[in-house]
C-alpha positions, 0 to 999 in steps of 0.5 A: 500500500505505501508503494502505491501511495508514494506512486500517486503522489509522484504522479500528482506532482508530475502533471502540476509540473507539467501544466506549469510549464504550459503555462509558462509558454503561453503566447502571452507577449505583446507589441505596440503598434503605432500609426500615423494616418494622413489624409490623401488627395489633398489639394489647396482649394476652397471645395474638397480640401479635407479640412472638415474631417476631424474625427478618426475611427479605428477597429482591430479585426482577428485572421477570421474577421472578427473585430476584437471590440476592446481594441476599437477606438471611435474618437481619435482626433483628425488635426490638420488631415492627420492622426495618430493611433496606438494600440498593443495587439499580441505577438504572433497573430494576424490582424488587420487594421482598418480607419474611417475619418470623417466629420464628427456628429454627421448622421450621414454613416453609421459605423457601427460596423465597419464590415458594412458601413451604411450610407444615408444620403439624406441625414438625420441630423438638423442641417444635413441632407443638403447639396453642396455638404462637406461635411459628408466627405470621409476617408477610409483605408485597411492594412492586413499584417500577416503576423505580428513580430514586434513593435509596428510604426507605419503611415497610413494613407487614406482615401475617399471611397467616393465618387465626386459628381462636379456641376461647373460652368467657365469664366465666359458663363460667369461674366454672362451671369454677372453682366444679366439680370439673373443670379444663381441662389443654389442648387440640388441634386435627385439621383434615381438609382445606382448610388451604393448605400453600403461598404465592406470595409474589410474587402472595399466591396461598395454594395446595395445601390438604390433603386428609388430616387434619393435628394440632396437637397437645395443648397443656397451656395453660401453653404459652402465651409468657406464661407468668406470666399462665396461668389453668386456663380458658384463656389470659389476659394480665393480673391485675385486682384480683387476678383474672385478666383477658383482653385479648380481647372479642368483638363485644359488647365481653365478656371472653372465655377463650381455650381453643384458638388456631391459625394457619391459611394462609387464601386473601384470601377467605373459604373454609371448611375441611372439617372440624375437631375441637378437644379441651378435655382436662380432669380431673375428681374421681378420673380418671388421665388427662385426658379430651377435651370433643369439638368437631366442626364442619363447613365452619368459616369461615376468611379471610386476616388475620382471627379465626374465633371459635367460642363454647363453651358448656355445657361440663360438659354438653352443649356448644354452640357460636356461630361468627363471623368478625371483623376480628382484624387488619384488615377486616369481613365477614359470618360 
């Protein structure tokens, strides 16, 4: 019996020997990982220059696409189109890391989810569901590191995951309004269908396009975040030699005036929207209320991170229009 008895024991002692070594060699270690983010496609200008976006969102995803919720982080400041983020994941494994900036307290996003972000065009919030809003830009970018082997400091660059659809007219136009007895107020924008609602962060997949019609509404040109540099004409960012001056030129190197300006979540490759209509409102000699310079156009061409501009003409008489698509942020194609 006392054989037996001491035999136990040393088997007892061997398996607590054992889970302690187990323990002892359990991937326990982390590492600090460290980003600095930028902002991409800036440009100095009045419109689209980034400067509304101010607030950064971060999420930690494991090798099967999980969030891992203690690492998210919602509030990081954006400051002067960049930002700085810190975490501690462990060593060993496979993340992926994923941003979204955007202007703070916009209804426009839910992102809740960042493996499916959605898009409401019209807003909840008092003061949003308008044309011409800044305050819808954002920016989105995802880094995937096939294992962590020690402490990681890399720059981020992010990008707009949407297309931007330009209204303009020239600087013969502009004179012709300013020489008339009318002035343009604002303007609007009804897409149809073909405006994707949702985006996969993750894989950048942009999905769910909208089958019924959905409203930017009027905007008066004011509107825009500069408020100082509003010209009747559309927007304009800069006063040269006392006149009023656009930053944006086309492909041809003119000045052009903005008369609409929309953010729309657009596939990486190029796809068209339905139908679209923009209205210029305008005032002429004697009227009460505005009335709208109709713009329809059908299968507009649009593409992620790139500027569809149509051309207006004519506009105190019959109105034309010339539509390309050009590299707003980055890349060419054929429009």
């Amino acid at each position: 019996m006392k054989k037996i008895y001491f035999a136990t024991i040393s088997a007892v002692l061997m398996m607590l020997a054992a889970a302690c070594s187990n323990e002892a060699v359990e991937p326990t270690d982390q590492a600090t990982v460290q980003f600095t983010v930028n902002l991409d496609g800036i440009q100095s200008r009045g419109i689209s220059d980034g400067t509304t976006v101010d607030q950064l969102i971060f999420a930690v995803y494991d090798q099967d696409g999980n969030e891992l919720p203690q690492l998210r982080q919602n509030d990081i400041e954006v400051k002067e189109r960049n930002a700085q983020v810190t975490t501690q994941v462990a060593l060993g494994q496979k993340y992926t890391f994923v941003f979204w900036a955007q202007k703070s307290g916009n209804n426009y996003y839910n992102t809740a989810d960042l493996k499916d972000v959605v898009i409401n065009y019209e807003g909840e919030g008092e003061g949003e569901g308008y044309a011409n809003d800044e305050t819808r830009d954002a920016f989105t970018a995802v880094l995937p590191i096939d294992k962590v082997t020690g402490p990681i400091n890399e720059t981020v660059t992010l990008r707009r995951p949407f297309a931007q659809v330009d209204y303009v007219c020239d600087l013969t136009e502009w004179t012709d309004l300013q020489n008339s007895n009318y002035r343009l107020t604002g303007s609007d924008l009804t897409v149809n269908a073909g405006a994707f609602t949702h985006l996969n962060l993750l894989t950048g997949e942009a999905s769910q396009p909208t089958t019924v019609p959905i409203k930017f509404a009027m905007s008066n040109y004011w509107r825009t975040h500069h408020v100082s540099t509003y010209e009747f004409c559309g927007f304009v960012s800069s006063k040269v030699d006392g006149q009023y001056k656009d930053l944006f030129t086309n492909g041809d190197g003119d000045d052009m005036f903005w008369l609409s300006m929309n953010y729309i979540l657009a596939s990486t490759e190029q796809t068209t929207l339905d139908h679209t209509q923009m209205n210029i409102y305008i005032w002429g000699g004697g009227q009460s209320d505005p009335s709208p310079i109709e713009i329809p156009i059908d299968n507009l061409p649009i593409q992620r991170n790139h500027r569809t501009v149509v051309s207006v003409s004519n506009l105190t008489h019959m109105v034309d229009v010339l539509i390309e698509i050009n590299p707003n942020f980055y890349g060419d194609i054929n429009g």
